[in-house]
MIDOSE-1310 file (N, C-alpha, C; in nm, 2 decimals, decimal comma, always signed):
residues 264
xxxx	+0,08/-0,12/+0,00/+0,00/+0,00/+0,00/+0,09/+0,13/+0,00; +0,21/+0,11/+0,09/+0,27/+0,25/+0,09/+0,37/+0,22/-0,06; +0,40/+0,12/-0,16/+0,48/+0,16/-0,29/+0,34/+0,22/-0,33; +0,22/+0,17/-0,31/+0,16/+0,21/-0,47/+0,12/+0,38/-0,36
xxxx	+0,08/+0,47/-0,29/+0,09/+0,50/-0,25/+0,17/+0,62/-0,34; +0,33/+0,61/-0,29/+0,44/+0,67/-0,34/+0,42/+0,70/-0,47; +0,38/+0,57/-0,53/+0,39/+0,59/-0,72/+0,31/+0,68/-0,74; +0,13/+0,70/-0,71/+0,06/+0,76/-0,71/+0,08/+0,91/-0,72
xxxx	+0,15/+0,95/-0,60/+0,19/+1,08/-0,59/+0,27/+1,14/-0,68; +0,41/+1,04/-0,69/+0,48/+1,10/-0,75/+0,42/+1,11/-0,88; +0,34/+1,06/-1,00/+0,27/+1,11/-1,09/+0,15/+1,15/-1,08; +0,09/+1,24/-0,99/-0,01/+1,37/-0,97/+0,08/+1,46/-0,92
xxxx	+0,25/+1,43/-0,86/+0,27/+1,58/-0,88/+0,34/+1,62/-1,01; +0,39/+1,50/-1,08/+0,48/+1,57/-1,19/+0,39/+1,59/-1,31; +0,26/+1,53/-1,30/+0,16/+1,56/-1,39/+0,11/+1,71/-1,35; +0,10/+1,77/-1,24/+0,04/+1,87/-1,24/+0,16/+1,95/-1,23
xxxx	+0,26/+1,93/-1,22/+0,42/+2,02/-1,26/+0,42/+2,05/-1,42; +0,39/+1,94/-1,47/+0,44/+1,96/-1,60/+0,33/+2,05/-1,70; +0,17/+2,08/-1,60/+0,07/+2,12/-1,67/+0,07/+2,30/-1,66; +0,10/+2,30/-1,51/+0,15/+2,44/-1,46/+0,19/+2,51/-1,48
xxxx	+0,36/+2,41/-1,49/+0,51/+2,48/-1,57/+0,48/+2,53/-1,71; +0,49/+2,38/-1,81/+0,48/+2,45/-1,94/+0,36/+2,47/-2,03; +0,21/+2,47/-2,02/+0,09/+2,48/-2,02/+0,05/+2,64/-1,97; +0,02/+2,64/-1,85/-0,08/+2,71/-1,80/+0,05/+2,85/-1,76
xxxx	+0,20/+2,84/-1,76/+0,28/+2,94/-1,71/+0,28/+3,03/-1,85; +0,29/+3,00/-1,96/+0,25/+3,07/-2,12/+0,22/+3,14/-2,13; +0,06/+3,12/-2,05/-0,07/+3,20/-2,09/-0,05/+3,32/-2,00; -0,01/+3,28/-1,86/-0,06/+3,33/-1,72/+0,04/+3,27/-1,61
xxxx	+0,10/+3,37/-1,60/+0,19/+3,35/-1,49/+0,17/+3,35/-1,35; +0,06/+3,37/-1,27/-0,02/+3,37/-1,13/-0,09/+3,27/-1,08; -0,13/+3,26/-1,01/-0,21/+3,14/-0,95/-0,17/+3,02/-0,99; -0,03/+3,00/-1,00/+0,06/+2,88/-1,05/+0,01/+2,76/-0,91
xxxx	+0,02/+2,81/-0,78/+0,02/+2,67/-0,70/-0,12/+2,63/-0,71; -0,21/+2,77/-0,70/-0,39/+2,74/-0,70/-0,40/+2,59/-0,81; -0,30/+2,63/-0,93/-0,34/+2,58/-1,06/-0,34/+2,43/-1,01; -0,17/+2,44/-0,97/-0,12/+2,27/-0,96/-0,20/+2,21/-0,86
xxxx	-0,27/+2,31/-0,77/-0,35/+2,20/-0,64/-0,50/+2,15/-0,72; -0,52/+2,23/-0,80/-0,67/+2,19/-0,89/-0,65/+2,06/-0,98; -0,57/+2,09/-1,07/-0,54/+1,99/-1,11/-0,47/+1,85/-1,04; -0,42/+1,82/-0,95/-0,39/+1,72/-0,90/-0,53/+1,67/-0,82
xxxx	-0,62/+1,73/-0,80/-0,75/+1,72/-0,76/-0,84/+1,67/-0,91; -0,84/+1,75/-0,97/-0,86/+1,66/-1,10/-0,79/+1,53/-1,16; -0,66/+1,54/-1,16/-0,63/+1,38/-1,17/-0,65/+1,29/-1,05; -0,70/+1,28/-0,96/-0,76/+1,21/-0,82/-0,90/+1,13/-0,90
xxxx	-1,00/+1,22/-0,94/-1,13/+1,22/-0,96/-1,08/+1,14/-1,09; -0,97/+1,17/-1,22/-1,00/+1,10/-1,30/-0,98/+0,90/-1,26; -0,88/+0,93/-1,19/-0,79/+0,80/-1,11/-0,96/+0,72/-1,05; -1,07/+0,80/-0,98/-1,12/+0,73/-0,87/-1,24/+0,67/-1,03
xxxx	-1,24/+0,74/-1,12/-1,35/+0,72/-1,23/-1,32/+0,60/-1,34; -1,15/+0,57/-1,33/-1,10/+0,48/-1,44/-1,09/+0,32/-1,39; -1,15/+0,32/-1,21/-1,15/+0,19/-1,15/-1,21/+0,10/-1,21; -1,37/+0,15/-1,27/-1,42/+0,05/-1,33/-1,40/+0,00/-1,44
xxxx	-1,31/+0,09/-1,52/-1,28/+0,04/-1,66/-1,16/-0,06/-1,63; -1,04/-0,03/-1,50/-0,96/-0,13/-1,46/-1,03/-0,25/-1,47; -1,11/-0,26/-1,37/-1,18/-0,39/-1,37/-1,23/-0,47/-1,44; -1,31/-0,41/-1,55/-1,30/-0,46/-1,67/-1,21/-0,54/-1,77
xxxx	-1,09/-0,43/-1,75/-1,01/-0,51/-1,85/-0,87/-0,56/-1,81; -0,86/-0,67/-1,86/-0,79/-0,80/-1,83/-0,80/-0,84/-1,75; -0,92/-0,86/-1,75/-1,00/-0,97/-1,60/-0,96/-0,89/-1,47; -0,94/-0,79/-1,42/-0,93/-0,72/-1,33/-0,81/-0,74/-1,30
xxxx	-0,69/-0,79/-1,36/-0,57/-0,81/-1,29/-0,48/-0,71/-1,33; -0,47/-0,62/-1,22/-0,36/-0,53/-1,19/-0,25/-0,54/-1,22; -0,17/-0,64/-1,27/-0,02/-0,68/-1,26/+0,00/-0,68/-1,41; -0,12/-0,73/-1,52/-0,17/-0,78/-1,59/-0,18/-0,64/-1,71
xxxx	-0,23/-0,53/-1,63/-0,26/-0,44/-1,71/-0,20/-0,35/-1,73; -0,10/-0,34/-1,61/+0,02/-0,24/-1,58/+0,13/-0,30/-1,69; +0,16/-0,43/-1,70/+0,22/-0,48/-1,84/+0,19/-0,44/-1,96; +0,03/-0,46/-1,97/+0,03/-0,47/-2,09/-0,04/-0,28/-2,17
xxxx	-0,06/-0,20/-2,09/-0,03/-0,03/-2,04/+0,15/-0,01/-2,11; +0,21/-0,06/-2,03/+0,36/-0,06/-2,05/+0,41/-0,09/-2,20; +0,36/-0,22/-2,25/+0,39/-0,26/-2,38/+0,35/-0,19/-2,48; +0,19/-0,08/-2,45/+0,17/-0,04/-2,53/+0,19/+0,13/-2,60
xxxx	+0,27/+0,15/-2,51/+0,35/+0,32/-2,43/+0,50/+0,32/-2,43; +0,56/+0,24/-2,40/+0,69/+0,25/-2,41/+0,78/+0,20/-2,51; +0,76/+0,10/-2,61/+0,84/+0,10/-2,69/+0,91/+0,19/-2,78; +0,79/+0,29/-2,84/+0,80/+0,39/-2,88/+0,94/+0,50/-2,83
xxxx	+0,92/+0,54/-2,71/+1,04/+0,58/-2,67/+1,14/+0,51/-2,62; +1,13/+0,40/-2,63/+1,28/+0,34/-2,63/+1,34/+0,33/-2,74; +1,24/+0,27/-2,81/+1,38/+0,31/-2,97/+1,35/+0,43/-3,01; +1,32/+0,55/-2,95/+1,37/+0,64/-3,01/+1,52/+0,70/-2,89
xxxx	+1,50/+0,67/-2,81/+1,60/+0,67/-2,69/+1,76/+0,62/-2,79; +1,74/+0,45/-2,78/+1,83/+0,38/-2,84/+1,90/+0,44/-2,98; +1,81/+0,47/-3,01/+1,86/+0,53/-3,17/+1,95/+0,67/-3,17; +1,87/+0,74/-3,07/+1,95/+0,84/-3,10/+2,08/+0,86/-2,97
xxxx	+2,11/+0,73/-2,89/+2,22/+0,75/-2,81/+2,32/+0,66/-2,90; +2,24/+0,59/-2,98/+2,37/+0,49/-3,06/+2,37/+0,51/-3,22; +2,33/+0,58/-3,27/+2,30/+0,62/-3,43/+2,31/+0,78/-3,47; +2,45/+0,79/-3,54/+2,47/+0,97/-3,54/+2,34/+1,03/-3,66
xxxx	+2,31/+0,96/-3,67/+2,26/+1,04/-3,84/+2,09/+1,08/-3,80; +2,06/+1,00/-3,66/+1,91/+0,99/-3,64/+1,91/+1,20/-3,58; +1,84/+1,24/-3,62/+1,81/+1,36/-3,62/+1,60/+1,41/-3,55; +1,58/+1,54/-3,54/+1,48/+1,61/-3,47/+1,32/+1,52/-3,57
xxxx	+1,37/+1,58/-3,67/+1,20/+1,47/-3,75/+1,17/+1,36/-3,73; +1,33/+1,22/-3,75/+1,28/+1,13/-3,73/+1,26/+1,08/-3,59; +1,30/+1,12/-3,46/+1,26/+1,10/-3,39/+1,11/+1,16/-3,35; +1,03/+1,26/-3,38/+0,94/+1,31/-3,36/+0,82/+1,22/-3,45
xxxx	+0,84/+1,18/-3,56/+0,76/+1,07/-3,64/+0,73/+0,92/-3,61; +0,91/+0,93/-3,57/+0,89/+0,78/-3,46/+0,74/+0,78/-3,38; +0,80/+0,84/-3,29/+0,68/+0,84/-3,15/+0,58/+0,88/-3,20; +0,56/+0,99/-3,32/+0,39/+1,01/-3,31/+0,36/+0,86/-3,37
xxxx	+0,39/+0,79/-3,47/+0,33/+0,69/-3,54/+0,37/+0,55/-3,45; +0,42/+0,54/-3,31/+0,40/+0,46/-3,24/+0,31/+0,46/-3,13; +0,30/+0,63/-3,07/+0,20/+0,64/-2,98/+0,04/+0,60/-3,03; +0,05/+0,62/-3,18/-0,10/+0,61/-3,26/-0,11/+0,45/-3,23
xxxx	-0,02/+0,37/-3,30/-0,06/+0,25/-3,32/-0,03/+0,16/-3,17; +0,04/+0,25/-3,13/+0,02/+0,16/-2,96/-0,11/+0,16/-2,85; -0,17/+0,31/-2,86/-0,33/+0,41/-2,83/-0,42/+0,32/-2,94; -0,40/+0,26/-3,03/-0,52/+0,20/-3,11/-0,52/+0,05/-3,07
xxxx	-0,39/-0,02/-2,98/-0,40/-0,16/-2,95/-0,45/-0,16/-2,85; -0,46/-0,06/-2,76/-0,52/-0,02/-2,61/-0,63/+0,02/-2,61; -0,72/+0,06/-2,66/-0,85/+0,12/-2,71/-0,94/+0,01/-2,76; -0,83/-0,08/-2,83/-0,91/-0,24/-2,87/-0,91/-0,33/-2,76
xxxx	-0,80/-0,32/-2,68/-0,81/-0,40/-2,58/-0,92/-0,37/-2,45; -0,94/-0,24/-2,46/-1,04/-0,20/-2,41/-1,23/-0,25/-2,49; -1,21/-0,22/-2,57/-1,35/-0,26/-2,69/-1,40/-0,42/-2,66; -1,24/-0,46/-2,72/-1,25/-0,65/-2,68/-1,20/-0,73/-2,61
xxxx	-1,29/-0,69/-2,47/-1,20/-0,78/-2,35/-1,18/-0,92/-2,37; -1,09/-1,00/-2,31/-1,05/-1,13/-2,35/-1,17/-1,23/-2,30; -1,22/-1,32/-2,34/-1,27/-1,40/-2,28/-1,27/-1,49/-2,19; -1,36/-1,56/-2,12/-1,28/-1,66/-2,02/-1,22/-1,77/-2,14
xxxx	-1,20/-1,88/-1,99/-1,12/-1,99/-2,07/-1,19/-2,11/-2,11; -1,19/-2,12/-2,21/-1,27/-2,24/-2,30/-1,39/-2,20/-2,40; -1,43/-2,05/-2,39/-1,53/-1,97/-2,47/-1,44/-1,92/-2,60; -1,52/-1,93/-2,65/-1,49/-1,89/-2,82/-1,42/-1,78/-2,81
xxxx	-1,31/-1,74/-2,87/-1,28/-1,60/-2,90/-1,31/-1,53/-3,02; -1,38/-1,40/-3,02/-1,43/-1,33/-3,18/-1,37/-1,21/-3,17; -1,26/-1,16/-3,11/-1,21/-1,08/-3,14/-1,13/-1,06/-3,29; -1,06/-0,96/-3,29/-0,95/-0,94/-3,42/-0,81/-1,00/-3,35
xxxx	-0,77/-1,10/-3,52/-0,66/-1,18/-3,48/-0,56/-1,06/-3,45; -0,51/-0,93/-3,45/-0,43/-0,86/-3,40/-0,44/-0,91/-3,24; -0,54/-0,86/-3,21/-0,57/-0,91/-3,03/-0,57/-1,06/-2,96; -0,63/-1,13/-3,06/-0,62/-1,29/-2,99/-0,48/-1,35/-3,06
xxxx	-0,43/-1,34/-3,16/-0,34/-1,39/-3,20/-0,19/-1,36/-3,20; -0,18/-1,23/-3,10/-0,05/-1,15/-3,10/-0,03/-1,13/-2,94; +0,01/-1,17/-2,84/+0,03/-1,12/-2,73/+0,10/-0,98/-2,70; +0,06/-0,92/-2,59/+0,06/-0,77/-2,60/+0,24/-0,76/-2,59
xxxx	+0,32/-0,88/-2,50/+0,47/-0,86/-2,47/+0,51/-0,84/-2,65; +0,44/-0,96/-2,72/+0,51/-0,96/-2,85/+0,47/-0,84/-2,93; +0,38/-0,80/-2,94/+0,32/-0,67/-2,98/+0,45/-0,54/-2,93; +0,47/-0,52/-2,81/+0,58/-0,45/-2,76/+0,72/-0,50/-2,84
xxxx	+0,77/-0,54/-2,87/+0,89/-0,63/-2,93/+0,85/-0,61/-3,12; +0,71/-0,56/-3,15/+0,68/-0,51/-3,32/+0,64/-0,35/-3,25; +0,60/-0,32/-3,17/+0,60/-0,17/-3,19/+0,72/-0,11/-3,19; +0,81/-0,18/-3,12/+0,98/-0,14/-3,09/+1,03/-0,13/-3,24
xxxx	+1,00/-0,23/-3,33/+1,13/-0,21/-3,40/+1,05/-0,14/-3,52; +0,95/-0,14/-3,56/+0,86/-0,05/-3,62/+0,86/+0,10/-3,60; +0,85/+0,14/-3,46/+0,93/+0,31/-3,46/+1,04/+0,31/-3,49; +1,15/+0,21/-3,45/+1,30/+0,24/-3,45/+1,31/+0,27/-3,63
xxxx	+1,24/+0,17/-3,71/+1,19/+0,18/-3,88/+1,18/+0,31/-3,92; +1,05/+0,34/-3,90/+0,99/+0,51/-3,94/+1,08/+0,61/-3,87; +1,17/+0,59/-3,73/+1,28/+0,64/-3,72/+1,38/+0,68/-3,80; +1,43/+0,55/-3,87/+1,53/+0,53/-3,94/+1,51/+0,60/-4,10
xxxx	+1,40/+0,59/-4,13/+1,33/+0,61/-4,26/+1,39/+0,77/-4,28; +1,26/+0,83/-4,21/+1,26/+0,99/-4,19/+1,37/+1,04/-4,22; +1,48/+0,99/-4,08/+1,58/+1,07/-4,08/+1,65/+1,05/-4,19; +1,71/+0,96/-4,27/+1,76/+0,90/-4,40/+1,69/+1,04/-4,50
xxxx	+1,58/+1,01/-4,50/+1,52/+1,17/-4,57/+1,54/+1,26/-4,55; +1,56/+1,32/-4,45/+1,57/+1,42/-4,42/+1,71/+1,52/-4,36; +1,74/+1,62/-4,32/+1,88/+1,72/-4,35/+1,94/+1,62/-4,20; +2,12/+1,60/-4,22/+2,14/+1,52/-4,10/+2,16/+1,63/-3,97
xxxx	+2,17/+1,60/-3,83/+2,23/+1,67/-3,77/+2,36/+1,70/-3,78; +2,40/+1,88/-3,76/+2,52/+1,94/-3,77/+2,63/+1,83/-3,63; +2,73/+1,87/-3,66/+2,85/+1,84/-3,59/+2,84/+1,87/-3,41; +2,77/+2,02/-3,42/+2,81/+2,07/-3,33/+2,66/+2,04/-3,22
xxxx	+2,60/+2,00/-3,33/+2,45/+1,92/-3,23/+2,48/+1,82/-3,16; +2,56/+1,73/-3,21/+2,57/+1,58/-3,14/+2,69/+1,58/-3,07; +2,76/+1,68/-3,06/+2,89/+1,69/-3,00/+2,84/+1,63/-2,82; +2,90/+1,54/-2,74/+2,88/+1,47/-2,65/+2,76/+1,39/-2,64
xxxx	+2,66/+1,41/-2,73/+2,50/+1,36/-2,69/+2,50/+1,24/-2,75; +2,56/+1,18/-2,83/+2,56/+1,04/-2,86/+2,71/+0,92/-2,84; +2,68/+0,78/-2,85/+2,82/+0,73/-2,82/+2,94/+0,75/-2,89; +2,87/+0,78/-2,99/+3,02/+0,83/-3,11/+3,06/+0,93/-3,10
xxxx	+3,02/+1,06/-3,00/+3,08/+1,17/-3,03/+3,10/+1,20/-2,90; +3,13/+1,08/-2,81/+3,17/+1,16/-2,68/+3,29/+1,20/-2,72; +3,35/+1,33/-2,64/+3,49/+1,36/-2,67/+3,53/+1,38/-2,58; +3,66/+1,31/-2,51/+3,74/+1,29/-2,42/+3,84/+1,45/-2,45
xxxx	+3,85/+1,58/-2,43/+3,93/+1,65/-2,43/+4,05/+1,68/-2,28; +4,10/+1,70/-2,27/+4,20/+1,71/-2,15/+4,18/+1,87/-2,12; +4,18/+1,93/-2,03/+4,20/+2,06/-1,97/+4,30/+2,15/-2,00; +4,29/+2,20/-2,07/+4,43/+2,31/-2,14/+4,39/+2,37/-1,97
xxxx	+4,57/+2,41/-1,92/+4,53/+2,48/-1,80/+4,55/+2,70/-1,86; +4,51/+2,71/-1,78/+4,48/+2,87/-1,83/+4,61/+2,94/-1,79; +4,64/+3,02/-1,86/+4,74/+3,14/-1,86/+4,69/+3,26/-1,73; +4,76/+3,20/-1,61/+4,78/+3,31/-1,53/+4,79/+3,43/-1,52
xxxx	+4,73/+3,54/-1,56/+4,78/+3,62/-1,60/+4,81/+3,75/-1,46; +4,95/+3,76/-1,39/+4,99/+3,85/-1,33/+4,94/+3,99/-1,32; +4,89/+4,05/-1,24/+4,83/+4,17/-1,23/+4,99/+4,27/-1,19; +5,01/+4,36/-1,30/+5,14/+4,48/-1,29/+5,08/+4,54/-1,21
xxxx	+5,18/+4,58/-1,07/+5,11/+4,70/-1,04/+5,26/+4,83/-1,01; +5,21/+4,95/-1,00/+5,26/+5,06/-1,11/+5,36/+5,07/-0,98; +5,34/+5,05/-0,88/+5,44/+5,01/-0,76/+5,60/+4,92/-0,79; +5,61/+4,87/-0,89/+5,74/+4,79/-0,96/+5,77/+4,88/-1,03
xxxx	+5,72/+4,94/-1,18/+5,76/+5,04/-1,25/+5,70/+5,19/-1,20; +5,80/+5,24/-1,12/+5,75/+5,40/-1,07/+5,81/+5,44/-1,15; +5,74/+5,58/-1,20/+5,79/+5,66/-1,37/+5,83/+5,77/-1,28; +5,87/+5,87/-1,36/+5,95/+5,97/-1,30/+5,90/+6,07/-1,22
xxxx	+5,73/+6,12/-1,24/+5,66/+6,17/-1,18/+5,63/+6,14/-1,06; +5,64/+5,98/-1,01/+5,61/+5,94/-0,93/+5,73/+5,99/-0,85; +5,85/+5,93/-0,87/+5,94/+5,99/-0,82/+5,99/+6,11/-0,75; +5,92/+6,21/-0,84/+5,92/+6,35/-0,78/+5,81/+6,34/-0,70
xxxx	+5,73/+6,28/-0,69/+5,59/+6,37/-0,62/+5,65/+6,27/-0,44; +5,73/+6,15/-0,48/+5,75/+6,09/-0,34/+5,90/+6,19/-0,28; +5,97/+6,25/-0,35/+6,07/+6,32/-0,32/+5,99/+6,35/-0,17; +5,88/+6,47/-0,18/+5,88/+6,58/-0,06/+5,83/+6,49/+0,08
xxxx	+5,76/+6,36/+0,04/+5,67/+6,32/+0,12/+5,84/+6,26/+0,19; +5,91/+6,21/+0,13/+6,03/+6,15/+0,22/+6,12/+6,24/+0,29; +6,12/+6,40/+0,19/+6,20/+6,47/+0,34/+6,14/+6,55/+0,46; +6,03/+6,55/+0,42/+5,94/+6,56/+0,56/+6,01/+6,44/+0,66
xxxx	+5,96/+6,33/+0,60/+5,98/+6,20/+0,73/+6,09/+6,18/+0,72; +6,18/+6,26/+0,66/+6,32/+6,19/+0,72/+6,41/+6,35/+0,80; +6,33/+6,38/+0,92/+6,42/+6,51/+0,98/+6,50/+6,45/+1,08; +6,49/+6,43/+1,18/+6,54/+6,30/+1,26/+6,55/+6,18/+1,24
xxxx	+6,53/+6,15/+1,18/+6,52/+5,97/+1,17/+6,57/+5,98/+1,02; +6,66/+6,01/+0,94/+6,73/+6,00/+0,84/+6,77/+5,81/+0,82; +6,83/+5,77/+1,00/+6,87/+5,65/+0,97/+6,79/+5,55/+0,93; +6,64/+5,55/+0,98/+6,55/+5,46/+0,98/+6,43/+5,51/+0,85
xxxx	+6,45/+5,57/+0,78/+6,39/+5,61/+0,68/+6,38/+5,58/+0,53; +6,30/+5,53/+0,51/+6,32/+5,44/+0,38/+6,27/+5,52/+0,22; +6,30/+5,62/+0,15/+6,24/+5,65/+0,05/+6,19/+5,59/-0,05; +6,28/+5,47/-0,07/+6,24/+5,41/-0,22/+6,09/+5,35/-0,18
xxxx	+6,01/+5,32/-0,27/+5,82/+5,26/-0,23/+5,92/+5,13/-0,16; +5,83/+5,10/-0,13/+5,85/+4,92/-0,11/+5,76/+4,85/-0,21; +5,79/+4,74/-0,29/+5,72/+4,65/-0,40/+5,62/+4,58/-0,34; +5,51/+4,56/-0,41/+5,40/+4,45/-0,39/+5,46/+4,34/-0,39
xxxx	+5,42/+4,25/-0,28/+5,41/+4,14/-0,31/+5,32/+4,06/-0,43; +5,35/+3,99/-0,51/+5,23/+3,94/-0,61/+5,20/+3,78/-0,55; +5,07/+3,76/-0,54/+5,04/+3,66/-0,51/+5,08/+3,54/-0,63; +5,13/+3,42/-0,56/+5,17/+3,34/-0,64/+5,04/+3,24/-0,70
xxxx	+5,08/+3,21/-0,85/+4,97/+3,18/-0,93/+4,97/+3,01/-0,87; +4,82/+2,99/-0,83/+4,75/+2,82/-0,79/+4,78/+2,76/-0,93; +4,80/+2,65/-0,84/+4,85/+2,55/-1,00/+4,72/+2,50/-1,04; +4,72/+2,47/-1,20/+4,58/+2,43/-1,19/+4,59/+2,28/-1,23
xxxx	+4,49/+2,23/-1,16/+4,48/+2,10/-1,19/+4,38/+2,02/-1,34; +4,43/+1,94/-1,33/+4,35/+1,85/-1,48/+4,23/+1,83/-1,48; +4,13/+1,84/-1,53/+4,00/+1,82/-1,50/+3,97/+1,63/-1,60; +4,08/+1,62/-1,63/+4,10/+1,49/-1,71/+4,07/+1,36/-1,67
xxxx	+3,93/+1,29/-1,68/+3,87/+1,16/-1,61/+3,91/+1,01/-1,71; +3,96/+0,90/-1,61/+3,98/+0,84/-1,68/+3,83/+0,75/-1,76; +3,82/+0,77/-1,88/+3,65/+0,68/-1,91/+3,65/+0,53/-1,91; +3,74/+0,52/-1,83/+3,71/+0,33/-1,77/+3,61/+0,33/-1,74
xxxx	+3,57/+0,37/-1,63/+3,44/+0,33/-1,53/+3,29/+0,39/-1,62; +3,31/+0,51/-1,66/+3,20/+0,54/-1,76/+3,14/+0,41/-1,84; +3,29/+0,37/-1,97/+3,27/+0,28/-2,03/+3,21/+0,14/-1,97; +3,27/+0,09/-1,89/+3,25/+0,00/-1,78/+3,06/-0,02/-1,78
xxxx	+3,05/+0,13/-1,68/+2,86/+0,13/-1,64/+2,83/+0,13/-1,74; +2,83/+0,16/-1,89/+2,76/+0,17/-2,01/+2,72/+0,06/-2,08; +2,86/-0,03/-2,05/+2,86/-0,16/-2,10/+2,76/-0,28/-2,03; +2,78/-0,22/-1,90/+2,66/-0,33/-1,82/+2,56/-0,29/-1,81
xxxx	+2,50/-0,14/-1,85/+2,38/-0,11/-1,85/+2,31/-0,21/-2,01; +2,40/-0,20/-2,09/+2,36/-0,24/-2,23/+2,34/-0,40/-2,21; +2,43/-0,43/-2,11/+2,39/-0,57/-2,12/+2,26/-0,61/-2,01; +2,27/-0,54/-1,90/+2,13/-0,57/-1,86/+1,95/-0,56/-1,90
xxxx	+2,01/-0,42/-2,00/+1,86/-0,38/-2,08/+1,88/-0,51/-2,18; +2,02/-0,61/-2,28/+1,96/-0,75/-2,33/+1,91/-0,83/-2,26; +1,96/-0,87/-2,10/+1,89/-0,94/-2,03/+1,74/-0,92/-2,02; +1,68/-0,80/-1,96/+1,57/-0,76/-1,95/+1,53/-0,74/-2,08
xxxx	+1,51/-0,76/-2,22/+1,47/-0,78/-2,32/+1,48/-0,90/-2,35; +1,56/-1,03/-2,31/+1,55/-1,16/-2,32/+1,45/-1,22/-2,22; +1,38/-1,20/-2,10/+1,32/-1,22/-1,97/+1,18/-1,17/-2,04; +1,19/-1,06/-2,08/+1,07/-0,97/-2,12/+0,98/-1,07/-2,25
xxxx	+1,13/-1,10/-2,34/+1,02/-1,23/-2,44/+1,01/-1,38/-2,41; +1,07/-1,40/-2,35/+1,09/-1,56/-2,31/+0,96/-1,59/-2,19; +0,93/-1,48/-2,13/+0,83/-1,50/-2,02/+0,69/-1,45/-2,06; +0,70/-1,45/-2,16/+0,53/-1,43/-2,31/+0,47/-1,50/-2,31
């Protein structure tokens, strides 16, 4: 009760963050918290209204629908994720095409699954073989590589990204640079080079102070000290460990994509 709890909140606040922030701050920049507390009151009421359609579909199993919710929403931005952290050429259109023509056809398998709930077990099924003959994991594993497609397409058509766009934001263009250290540059001060003016104008001020005390009297200025320049250090990392986490992340998202279809 207290995870689902947690989950709950944390999406009615970032839902009503994200409607506040970049929605409703555009129009009207006041009554920003009024806004966010209405609205998270309105996603409450939508949440307490969509129970009975839960229950409805896929036999009221919660575990069940949160999967298959998941399969029908996320592919889409994963391979547009994947593509454009491992593919220099994937550019702003084709990722934008991707997702809209995956969100469409993943919102049209979810809308049917809503239309044609599954039947029990041993009763006829008359649904559409999309729905009875494609399971929703496998369905997720064709929406996937279907956007990653119309991904691929688009951008191919279309102008590539410049140099200076993808500069660190994909695997191929991280650039390892090393820290040029900076040129200290010494502040002169006019106290080292005294010009001749100065000279005269310190003449009277030193035979004043030197009537008596001739022996302990010092005319020449005294020099600044210049503070000595901090060394600068490397800002230079070694990308073992980067490389390292990247490589195990890649192999646990194959894991979790072998578990994901083997357990269909």
């Amino acid at each position: 009760m207290a995870a689902l709890m947690s989950s709950l909140t944390s999406i009615f606040n970032s839902s009503s963050t994200l409607f506040t922030i970049d929605i409703w701050k555009k129009y009207r920049e006041r009554e920003l918290l009024l806004v966010g507390r209405i609205v998270t009151v309105i996603l409450v009421v939508i949440s307490v209204v969509w129970i009975p359609i839960l229950q409805s579909a896929n036999s009221g199993q919660l575990f069940v629908y949160i999967q298959s919710v998941t399969s029908y929403l996320a592919p889409p931005v994963t391979a547009v994720f994947v593509l454009a952290v491992f593919w220099k050429r994937t550019n702003e259109s084709g990722a934008f095409w991707g997702l809209m023509v995956g969100l469409v056809i993943g919102l049209t398998r979810m809308i049917l699954e809503f239309i044609y709930p599954p039947p029990r077990c041993g009763v006829f099924d008359p649904r559409p073989s999309v729905l009875r003959s494609v399971h929703y994991l496998h369905f997720a594993i064709i929406l996937c590589a279907l956007t990653a497609g119309v991904a691929v397409v688009v951008s191919l058509l279309t102008e590539p990204p410049t140099e200076a766009q993808m500069k660190n934001l994909t695997w191929w263009t991280l650039s390892v640079e090393k820290a040029t250290p900076e040129i200290q540059l010494q502040k002169v001060s006019t106290m080292n080079v005294p010009s001749e003016r100065r000279k005269n104008s310190l003449e009277p001020e030193a035979q004043d102070q030197c009537s008596l005390t001739s022996l302990f009297c010092n005319t020449q200025p005294q020099p600044e000290e210049t503070p000595k320049p901090r060394p600068v250090h490397s800002t230079y990392e070694n990308p073992f460990w980067s490389r390292f986490c990247c490589v195990n992340a890649i192999i646990l998202m194959c894991i979790n994509i072998f578990f994901y279809a083997y357990f269909a």
